[in-house]
N, C-alpha and C positions, 0 to 999 in steps of 0.2 A: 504493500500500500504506500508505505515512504516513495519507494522507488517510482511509483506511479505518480506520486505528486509530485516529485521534483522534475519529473519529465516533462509532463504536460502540463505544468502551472508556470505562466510568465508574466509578465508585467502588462503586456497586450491585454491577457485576459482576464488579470485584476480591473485591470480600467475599464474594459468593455462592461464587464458585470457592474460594477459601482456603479458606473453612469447609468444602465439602468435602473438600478437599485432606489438611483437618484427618484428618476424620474417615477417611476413606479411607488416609490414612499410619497410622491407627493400627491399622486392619483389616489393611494390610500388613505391619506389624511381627509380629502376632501368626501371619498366614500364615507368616511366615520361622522365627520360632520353634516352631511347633509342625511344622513341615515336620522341619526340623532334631532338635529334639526326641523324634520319631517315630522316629527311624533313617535318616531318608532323608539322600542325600549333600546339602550344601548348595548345588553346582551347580545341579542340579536344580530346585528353586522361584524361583531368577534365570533360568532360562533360561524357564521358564514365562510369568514376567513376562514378558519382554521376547517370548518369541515369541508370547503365548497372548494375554494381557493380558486377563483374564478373571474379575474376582474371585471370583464366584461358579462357575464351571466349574474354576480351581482348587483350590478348596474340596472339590467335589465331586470332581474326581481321584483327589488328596492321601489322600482320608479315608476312595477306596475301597480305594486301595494298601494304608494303614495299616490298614484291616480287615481283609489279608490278599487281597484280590481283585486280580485278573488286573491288568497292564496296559491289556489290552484293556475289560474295565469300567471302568477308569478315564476312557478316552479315550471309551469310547463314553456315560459319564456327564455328562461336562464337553460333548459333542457335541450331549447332548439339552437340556442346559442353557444352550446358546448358542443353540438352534434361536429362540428371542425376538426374536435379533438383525438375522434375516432381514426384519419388519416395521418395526424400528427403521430399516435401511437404507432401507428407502423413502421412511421420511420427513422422511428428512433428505438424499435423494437430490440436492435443489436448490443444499444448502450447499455440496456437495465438489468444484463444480467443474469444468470440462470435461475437463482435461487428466487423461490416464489416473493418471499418476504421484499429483495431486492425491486423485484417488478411491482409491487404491488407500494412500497415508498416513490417507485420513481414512476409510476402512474397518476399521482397524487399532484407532484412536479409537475407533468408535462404541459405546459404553457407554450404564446406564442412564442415566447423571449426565452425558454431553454430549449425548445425544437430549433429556431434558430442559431444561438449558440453550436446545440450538436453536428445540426447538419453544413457547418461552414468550414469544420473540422477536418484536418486535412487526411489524418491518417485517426484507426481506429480511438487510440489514447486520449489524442487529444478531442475525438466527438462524444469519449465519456467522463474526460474533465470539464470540459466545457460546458455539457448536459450540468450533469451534478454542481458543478460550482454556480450557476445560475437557479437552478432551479430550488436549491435549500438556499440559498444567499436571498434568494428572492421572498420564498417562503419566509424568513423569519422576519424579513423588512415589513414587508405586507402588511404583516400581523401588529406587528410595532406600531406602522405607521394610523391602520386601522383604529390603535388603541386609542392613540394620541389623537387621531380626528375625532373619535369619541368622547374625550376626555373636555376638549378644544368646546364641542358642544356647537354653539350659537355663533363662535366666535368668527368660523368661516363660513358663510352661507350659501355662496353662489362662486365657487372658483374660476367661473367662465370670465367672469367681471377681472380676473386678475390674468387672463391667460393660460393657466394652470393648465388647462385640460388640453391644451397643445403640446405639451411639454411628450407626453405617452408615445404620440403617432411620430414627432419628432424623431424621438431615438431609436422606435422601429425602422423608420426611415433610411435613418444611419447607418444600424446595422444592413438593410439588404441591400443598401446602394453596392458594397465590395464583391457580391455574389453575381453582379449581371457582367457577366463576363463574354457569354456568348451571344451570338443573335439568338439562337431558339429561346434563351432563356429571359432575353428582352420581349422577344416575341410575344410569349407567355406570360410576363409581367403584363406589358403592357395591354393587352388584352384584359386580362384580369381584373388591374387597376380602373381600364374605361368601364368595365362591365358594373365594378361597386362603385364609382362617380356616379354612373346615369341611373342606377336604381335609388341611389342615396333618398331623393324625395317623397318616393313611392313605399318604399319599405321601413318599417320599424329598426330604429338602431339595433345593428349588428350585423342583421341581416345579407346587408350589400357585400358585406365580407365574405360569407359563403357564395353569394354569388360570384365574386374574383377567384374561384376556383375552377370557373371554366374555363380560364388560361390557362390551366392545367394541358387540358384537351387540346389547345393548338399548340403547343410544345410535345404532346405527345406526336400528333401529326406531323409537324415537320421532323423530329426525331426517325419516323418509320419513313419516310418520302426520302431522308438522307441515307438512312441506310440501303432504300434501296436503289439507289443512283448509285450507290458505292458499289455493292453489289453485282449491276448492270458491268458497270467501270471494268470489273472484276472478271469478266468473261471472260474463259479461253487465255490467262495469266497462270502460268504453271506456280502451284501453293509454295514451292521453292524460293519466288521470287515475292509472296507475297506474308508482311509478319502476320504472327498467330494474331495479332489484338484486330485486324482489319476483316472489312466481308471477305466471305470465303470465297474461293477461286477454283477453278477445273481443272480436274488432271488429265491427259487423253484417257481413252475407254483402255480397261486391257485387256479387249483381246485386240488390240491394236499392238504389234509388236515390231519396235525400232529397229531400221536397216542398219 
């Protein structure tokens, strides 16, 4: 375990975590005081944290309560708004671990901002220092910061008034700007990105975010359309002349046999 943190723990990724850390205790603080501030009992958005850990399904909760709507809209809003998390578990399925106990802590974690982390990770170690030192770094801010907006009460009403609530999408930002590295995968942003802009008015917050998932879909599309251009390319190229990582290549038939 020493030996794994001294490998893949650096200075990069002290900073990258904190600065979220940052920005995410200050999303938490205003969560606690507008919970609070709402009428709702202060229990309440602490036990959320810790049991739900869900900034964004919180949010959505909270603000259906406060609108007057059911418990049950509540839950069932914060439940559509986790449904993202499902393919986030996938792909970070390798980080958590074999042992149950392991997957089932690092299930708990899995946010946008430690999926990110993982998956930006160049080599295995470091997408599971990265996972884990984001996602309990974050866990315990969270909660902290929850408390403290709780405590805070009255004293911050409307964080929008201060900016505050830009601060979140900012450092998402941040982080994915270093990951568009190729075209398919601008492709696929970009797509995505216009998809949750032009729903943004029409749908309930959150929402538009699952919808930027069908960028997914045209990264996969051009990803299959390149390989098989490559493939084509590849015709009648004896596999001698072509390396194992490229499309596969033809060998003459044998029962064709060289003069």
């Amino acid at each position: 375990m020493r030996k794994f943190w001294r490998t893949s723990w650096d200075r990069a990724l002290a900073r990258d975590v904190g600065l979220v850390c940052l920005a995410d205790g200050i999303v938490g603080v205003s969560f606690g005081a507008t919970a609070v501030a709402g009428g709702l009992p202060g229990w309440l958005p602490i036990a959320m944290s810790l049991l739900v850990f869900a900034g964004g399904a919180q949010f959505a909760a909270v603000g259906v309560v406060l609108a007057g709507g059911s418990p049950v809209a509540a839950v069932a809003a914060g439940a559509l708004l986790n449904t993202r998390l499902f393919p986030y578990g996938l792909a970070v399925a390798d980080v958590l671990g074999a042992r149950w106990w392991t997957r089932l802590l690092g299930a708990h974690v899995v946010t946008d901002e430690s999926v990110a982390f993982a998956l930006r990770g160049a080599d295995p170690a470091r997408r599971r220092s990265g996972f884990w030192a984001c996602g309990v770094a974050l866990f315990a801010v969270w909660n902290v910061a929850v408390l403290l907006g709780v405590l805070a009460g009255s004293a911050v009403k409307n964080t929008a008034a201060f900016g505050l609530d830009a601060t979140f999408p900012a450092v998402l930002l941040a982080l994915a700007l270093p990951t568009l590295t190729d075209r398919r995968t601008r492709a696929a942003a970009l797509c995505g990105g216009s998809a949750a802009v032009a729903l943004t008015p029409f749908l309930p917050a959150g929402l538009p975010v699952l919808a930027g998932l069908a960028g997914l879909a045209v990264g996969w599309r051009r990803r299959r359309a390149g390989n098989s251009r490559a493939g084509d390319s590849r015709a009648g190229v004896p596999c001698s002349e072509v390396p194992s990582s490229e499309a596969p290549c033809s060998e003459a038939p044998s029962s064709e046999v060289p003069r």
